[in-house]
N, C-alpha and C positions, 0 to 999 in steps of 0.2 A: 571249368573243370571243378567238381567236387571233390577236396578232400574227406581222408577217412579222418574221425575226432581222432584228436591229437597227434595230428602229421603237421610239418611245416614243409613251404617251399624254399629252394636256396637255389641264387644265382649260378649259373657255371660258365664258363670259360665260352662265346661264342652267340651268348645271348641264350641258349637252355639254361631248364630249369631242371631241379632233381626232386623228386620227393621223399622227405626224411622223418621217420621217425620223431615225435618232440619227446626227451627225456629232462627227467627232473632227481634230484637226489631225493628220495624217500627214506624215512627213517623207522623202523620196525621196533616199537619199544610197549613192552610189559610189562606191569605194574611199575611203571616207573623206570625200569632198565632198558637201555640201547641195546636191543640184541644183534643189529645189522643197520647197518647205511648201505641203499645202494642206489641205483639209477636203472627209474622204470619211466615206461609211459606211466601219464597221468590218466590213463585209463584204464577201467577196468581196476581200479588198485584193490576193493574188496575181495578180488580174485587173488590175486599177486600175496596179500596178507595171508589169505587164507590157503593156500597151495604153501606157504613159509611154515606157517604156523603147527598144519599137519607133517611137512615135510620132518622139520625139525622136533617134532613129538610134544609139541607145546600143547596140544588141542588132540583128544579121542577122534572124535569127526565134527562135523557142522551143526 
């Protein structure tokens, strides 16, 4: 079985397996300031930054 980048498998109860998500704490920081800690996939993050980034009015557009 192929996972998607950045899934993990974990044991379960009975001999299955689940597939989950792998997250990691990311930390979102400008010119030097923490403007968020959160827990994303580790992929994809140049998206994740940049949906933040607009979101919060930090950046006009791309």
């Amino acid at each position: 079985m192929s996972l998607p980048a950045g899934a993990v498998t974990v044991p379960l109860p009975g001999g299955a397996r689940a597939v989950l998500a792998e997250e990691v704490p990311v930390a979102l920081v400008f010119e030097g300031v923490t403007q968020a800690v959160m827990m994303a996939s580790p992929v994809d993050l140049e998206d994740f930054l940049l949906g933040f980034a607009l979101t919060e009015g930090m950046i006009a557009d791309k």
